[in-house]
PASE-860135 format. One record per residue (C-alpha): residue number from 1; x, y, z. Coordinates in nm, 4 decimals, always signed. Example, Ala and Ser with C-alpha at 12.3 -4.5 7.8 and 13.67 -1.06 7.14 Angstrom:
<nodes>
{nr 1 | c1 +1.2300 | c2 -0.4500 | c3 +0.7800}
{nr 2 | c1 +1.3670 | c2 -0.1060 | c3 +0.7140}
</nodes>
This chain:
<nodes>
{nr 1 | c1 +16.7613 | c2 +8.1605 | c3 +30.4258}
{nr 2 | c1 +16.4166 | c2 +8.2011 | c3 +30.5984}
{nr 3 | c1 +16.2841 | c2 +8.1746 | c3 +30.9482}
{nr 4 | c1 +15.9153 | c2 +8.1906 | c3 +31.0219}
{nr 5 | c1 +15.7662 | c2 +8.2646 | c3 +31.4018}
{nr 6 | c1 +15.4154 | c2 +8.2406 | c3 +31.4610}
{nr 7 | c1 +15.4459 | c2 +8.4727 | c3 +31.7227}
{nr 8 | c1 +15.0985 | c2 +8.5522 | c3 +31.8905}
{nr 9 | c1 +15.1930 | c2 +8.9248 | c3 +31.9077}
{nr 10 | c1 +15.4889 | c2 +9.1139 | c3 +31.8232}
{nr 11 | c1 +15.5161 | c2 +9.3102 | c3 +32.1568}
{nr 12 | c1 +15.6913 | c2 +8.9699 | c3 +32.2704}
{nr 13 | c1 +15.9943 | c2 +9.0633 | c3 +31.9907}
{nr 14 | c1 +16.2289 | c2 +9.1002 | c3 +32.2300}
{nr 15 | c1 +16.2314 | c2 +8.7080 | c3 +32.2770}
{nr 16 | c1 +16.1999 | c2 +8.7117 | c3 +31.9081}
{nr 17 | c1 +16.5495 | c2 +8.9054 | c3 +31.9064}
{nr 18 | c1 +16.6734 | c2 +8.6645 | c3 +32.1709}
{nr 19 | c1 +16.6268 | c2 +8.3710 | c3 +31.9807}
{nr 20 | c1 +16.7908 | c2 +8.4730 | c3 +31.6839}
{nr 21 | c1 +17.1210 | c2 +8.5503 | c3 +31.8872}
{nr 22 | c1 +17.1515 | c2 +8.2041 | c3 +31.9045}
{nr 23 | c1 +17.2817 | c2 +8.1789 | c3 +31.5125}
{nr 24 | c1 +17.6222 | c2 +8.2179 | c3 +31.4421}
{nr 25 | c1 +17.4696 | c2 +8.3316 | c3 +31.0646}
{nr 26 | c1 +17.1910 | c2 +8.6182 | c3 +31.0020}
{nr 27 | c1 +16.8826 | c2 +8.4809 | c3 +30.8251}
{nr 28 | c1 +16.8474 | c2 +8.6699 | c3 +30.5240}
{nr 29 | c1 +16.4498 | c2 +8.6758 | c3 +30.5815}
{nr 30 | c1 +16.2265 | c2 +8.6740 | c3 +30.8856}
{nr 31 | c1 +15.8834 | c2 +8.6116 | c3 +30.8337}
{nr 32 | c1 +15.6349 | c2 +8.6632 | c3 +31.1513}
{nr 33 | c1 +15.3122 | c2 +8.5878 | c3 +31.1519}
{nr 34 | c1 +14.9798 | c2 +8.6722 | c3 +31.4220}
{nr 35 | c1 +15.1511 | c2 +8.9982 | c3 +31.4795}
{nr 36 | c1 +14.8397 | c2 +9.1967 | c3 +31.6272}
{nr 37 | c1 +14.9972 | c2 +9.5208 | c3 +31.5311}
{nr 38 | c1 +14.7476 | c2 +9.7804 | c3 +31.4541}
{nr 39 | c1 +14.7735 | c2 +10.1682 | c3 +31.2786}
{nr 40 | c1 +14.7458 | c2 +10.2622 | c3 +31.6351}
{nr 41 | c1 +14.9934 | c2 +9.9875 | c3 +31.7680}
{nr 42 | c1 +15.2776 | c2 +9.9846 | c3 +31.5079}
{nr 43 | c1 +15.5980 | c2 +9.8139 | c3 +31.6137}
{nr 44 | c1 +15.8217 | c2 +10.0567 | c3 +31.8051}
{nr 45 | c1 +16.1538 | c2 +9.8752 | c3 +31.7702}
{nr 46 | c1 +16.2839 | c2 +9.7264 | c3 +31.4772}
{nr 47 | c1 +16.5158 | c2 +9.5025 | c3 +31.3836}
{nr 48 | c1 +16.8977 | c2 +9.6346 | c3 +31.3246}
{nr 49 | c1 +17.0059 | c2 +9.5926 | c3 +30.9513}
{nr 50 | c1 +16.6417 | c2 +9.4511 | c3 +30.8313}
{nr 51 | c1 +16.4102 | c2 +9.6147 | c3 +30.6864}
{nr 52 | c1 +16.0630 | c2 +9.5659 | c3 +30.7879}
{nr 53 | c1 +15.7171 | c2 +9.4962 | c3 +30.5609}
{nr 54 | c1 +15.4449 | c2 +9.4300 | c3 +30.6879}
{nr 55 | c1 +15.0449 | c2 +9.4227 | c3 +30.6718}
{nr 56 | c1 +14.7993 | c2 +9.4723 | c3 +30.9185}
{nr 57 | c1 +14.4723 | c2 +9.3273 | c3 +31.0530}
{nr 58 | c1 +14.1560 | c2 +9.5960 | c3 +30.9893}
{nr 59 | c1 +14.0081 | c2 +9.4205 | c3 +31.3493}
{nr 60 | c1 +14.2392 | c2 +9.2819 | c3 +31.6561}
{nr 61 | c1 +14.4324 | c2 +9.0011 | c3 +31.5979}
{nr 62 | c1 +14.5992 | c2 +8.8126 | c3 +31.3079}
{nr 63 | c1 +14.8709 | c2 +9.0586 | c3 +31.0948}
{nr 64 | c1 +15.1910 | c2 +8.9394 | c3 +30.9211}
{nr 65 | c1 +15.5812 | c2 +9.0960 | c3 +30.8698}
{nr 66 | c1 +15.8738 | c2 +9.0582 | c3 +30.6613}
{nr 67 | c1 +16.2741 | c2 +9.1776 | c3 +30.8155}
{nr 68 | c1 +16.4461 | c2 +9.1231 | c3 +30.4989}
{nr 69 | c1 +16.8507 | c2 +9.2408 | c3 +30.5021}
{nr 70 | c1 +16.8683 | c2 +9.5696 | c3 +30.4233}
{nr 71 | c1 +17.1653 | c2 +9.4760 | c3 +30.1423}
{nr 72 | c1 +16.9246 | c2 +9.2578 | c3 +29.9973}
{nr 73 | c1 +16.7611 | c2 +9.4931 | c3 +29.6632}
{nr 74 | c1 +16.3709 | c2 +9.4140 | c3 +29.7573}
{nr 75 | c1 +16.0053 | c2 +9.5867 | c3 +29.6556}
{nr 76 | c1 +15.7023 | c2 +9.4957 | c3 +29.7624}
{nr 77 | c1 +15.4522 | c2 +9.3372 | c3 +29.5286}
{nr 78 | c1 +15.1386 | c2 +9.5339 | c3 +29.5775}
{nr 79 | c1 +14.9063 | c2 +9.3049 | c3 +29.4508}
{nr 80 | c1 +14.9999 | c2 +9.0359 | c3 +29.6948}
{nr 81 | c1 +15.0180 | c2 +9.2442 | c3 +29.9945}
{nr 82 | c1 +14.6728 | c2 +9.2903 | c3 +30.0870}
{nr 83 | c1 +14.3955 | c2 +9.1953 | c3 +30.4641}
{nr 84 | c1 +14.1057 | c2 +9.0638 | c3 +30.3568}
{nr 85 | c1 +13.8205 | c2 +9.0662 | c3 +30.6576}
{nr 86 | c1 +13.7567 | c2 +8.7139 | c3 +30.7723}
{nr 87 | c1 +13.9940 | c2 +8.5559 | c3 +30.5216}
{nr 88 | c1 +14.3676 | c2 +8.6046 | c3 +30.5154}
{nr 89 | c1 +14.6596 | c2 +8.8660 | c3 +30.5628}
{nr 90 | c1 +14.9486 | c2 +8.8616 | c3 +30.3106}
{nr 91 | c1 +15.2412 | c2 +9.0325 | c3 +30.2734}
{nr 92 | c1 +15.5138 | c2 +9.0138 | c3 +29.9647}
{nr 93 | c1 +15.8408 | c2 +9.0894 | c3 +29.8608}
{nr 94 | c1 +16.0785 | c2 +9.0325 | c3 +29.5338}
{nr 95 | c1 +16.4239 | c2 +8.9833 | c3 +29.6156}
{nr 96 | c1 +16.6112 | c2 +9.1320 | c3 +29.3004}
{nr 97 | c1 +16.9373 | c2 +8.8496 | c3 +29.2764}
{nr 98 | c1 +17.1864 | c2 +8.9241 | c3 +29.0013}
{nr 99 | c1 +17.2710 | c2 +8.6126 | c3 +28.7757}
{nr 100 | c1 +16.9393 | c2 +8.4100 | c3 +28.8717}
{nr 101 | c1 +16.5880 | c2 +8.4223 | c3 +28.9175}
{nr 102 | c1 +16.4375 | c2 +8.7099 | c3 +29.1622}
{nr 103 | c1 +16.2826 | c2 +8.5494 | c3 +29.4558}
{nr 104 | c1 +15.9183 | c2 +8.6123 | c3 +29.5870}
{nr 105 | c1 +15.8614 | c2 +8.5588 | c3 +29.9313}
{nr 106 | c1 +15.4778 | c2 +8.5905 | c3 +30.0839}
{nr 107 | c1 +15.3926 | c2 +8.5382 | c3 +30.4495}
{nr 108 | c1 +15.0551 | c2 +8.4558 | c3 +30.5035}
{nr 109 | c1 +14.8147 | c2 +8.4224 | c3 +30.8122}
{nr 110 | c1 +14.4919 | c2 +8.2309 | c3 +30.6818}
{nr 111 | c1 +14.1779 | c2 +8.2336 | c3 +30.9061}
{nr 112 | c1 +14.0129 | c2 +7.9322 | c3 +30.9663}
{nr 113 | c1 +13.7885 | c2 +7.8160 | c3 +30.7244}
{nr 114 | c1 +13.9014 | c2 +8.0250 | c3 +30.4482}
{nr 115 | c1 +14.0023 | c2 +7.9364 | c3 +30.0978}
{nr 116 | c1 +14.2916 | c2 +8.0915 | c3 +29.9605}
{nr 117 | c1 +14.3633 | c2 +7.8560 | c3 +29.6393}
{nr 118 | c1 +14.3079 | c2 +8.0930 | c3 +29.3922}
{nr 119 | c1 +14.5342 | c2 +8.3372 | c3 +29.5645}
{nr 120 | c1 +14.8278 | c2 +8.0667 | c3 +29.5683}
{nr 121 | c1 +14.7402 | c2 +7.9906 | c3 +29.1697}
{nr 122 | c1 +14.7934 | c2 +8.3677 | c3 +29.1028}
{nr 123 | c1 +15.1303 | c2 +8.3664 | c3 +29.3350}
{nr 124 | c1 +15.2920 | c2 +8.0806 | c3 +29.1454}
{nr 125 | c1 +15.4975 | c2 +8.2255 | c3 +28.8306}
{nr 126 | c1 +15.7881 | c2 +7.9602 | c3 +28.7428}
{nr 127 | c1 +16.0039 | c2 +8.2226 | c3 +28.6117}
{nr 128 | c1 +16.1222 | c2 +8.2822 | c3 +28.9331}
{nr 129 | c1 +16.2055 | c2 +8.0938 | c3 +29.2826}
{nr 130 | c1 +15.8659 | c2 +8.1614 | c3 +29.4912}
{nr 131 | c1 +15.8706 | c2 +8.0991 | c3 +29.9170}
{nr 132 | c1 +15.5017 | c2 +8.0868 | c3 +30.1042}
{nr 133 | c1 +15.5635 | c2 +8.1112 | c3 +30.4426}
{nr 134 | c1 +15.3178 | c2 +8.1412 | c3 +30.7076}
{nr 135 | c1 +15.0344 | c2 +8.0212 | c3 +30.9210}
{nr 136 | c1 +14.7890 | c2 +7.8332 | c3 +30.6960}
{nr 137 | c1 +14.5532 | c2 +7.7125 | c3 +30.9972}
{nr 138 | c1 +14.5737 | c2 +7.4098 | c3 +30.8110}
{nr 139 | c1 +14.7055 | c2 +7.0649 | c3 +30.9837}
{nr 140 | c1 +14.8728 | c2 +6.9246 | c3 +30.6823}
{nr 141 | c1 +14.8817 | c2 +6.6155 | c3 +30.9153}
{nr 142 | c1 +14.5466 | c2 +6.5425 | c3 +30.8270}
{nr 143 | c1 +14.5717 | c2 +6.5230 | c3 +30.4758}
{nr 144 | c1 +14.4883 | c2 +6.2019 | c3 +30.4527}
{nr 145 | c1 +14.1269 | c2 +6.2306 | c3 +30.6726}
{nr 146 | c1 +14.0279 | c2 +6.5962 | c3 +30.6479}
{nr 147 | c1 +13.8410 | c2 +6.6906 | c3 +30.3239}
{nr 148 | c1 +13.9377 | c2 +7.0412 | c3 +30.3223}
{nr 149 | c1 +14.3099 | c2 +6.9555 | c3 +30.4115}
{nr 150 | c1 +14.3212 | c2 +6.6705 | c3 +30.1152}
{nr 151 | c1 +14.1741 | c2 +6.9652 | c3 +29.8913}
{nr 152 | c1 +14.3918 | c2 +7.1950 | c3 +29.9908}
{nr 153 | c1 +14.7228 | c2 +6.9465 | c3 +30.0020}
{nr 154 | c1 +14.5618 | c2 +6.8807 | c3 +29.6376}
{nr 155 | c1 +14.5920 | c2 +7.2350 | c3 +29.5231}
{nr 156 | c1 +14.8941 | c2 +7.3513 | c3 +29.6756}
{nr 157 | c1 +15.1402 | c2 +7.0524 | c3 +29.5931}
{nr 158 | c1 +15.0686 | c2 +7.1176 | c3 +29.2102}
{nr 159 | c1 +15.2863 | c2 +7.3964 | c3 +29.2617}
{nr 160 | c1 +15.4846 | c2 +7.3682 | c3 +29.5895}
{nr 161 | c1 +15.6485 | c2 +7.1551 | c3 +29.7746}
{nr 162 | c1 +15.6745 | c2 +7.1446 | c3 +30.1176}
{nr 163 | c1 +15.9608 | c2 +7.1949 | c3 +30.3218}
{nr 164 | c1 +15.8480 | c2 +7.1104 | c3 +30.6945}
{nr 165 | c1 +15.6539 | c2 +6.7626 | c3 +30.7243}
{nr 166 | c1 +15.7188 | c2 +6.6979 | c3 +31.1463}
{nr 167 | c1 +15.4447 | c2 +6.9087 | c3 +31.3700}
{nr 168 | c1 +15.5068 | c2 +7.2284 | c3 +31.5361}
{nr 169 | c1 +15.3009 | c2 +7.2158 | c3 +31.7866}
{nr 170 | c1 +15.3442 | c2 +6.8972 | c3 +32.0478}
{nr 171 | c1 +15.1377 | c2 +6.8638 | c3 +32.2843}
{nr 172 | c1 +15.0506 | c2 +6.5393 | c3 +32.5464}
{nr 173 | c1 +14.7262 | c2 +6.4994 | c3 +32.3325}
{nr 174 | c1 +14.8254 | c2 +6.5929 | c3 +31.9770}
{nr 175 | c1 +15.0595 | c2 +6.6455 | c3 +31.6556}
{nr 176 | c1 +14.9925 | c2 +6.9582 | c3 +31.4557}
{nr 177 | c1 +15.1328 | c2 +7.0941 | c3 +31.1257}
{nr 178 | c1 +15.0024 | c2 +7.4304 | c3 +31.0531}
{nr 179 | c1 +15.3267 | c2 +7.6434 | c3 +30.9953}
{nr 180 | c1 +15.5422 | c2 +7.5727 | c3 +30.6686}
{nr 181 | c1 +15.7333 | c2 +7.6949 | c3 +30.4316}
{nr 182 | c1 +15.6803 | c2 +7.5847 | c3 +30.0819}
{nr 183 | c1 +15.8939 | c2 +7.6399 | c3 +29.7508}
{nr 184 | c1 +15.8338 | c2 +7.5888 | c3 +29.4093}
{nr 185 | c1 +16.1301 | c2 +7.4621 | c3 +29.2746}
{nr 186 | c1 +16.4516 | c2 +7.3140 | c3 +29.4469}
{nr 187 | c1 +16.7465 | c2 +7.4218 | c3 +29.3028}
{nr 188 | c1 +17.0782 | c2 +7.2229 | c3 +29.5019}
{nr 189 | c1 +17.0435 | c2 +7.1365 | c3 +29.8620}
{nr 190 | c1 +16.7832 | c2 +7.2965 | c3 +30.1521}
{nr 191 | c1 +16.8306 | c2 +7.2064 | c3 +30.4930}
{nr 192 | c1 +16.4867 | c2 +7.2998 | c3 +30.6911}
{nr 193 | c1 +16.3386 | c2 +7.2121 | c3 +30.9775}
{nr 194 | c1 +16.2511 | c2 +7.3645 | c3 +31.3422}
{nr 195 | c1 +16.3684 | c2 +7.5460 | c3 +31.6400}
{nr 196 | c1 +16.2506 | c2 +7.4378 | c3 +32.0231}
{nr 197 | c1 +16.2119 | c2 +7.7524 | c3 +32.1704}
{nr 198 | c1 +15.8941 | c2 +7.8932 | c3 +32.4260}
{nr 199 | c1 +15.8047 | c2 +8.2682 | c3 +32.2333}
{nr 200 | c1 +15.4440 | c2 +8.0729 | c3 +32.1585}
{nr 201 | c1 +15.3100 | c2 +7.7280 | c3 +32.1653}
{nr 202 | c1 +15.4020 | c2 +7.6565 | c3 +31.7919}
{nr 203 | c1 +15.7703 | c2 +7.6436 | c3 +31.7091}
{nr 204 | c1 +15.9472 | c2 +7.8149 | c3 +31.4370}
{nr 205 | c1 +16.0218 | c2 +7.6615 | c3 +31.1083}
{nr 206 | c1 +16.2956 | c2 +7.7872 | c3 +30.9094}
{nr 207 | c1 +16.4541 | c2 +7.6952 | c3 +30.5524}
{nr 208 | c1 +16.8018 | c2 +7.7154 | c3 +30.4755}
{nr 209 | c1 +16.9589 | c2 +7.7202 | c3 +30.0810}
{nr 210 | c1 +17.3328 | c2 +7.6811 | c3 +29.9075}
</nodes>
């Protein structure tokens, strides 16, 4: 199970915390992204039985976090945990399951404009059950009359599917789409969806497996 919060900054996580009270079951992963945690700034309080991974902005802003249950065997993948200037934050972890495919899970902040297509290519692997999670900047409710979106939509549903398609951010003048989770293969049921709350303006979207 996975819960994403676009949070806007992390030194709001006590809401975070507060929010997740509300579930009678622990999600095994929480992803957070826009955590505007710096080397100088790191996050003083965790989260009690997670472990945390995360990666960092170089400038203000933008930064992204995995709490993944400390029972859980995890690494991170190196190579997919990276901050690119002016283009995207990532962080990754493989989830080591016994009897079935290890799980990936990345958690991505993309800055606007940026293409990260040949980043998703080299994430997808179908030996094993991959979840992108994150804050694309990317209103996948425009698919249909934004070129970059179609291109995007294009290159992403080759090897994902998505599991959010209602906005997460309502407003009195618009429908946006720019959090998601997406999976590459479905494997018996997934209940997803989202979670009203007021930590920031965009509301968490969270994925839920047998």
């Amino acid at each position: 199970s996975v819960i994403h919060f676009n949070s806007r900054t992390l030194y709001n996580f006590s809401k975070i915390k507060d929010d997740l009270q509300q579930f009678q079951q622990k999600f095994s992963v929480i992803a957070i992204s826009e955590t505007w945690l710096n080397d100088s700034k790191e996050l003083q309080d965790g989260l009690e039985g997670y472990d945390m991974f995360w990666q960092n902005r170089v400038k203000r802003g933008g930064g992204v976090a995995l709490f993944v249950m400390s029972v859980l065997k995890c690494k991170v993948i190196v190579d997919m945990t990276t901050a690119i200037d002016n283009f995207m934050e990532c962080v990754t972890i493989e989830i080591n399951i016994e009897s079935f495919k290890n799980i990936l899970i990345s958690c991505i902040y993309r800055t606007l404009e940026s293409c990260i297509d040949q980043f998703i290519k080299e994430l997808y692997d179908k030996h094993k059950v991959i979840l992108v999670c994150g804050d694309l900047n990317i209103d996948l409710l425009k698919y249909n009359g934004h070129t970059k979106t179609t291109e995007f939509v294009n290159i992403m549903f080759s090897c994902f599917y998505p599991l959010i398609v209602k906005p997460n951010r309502i407003t009195k003048d618009s429908l946006i789409l720019i959090d998601n989770i997406f999976i590459n293969v479905i494997d018996g049921k997934i209940k997803s969806g989202l979670i009203v709350t007021d930590i920031s303006d965009y509301l968490p979207v969270f994925s839920v497996g047998d």
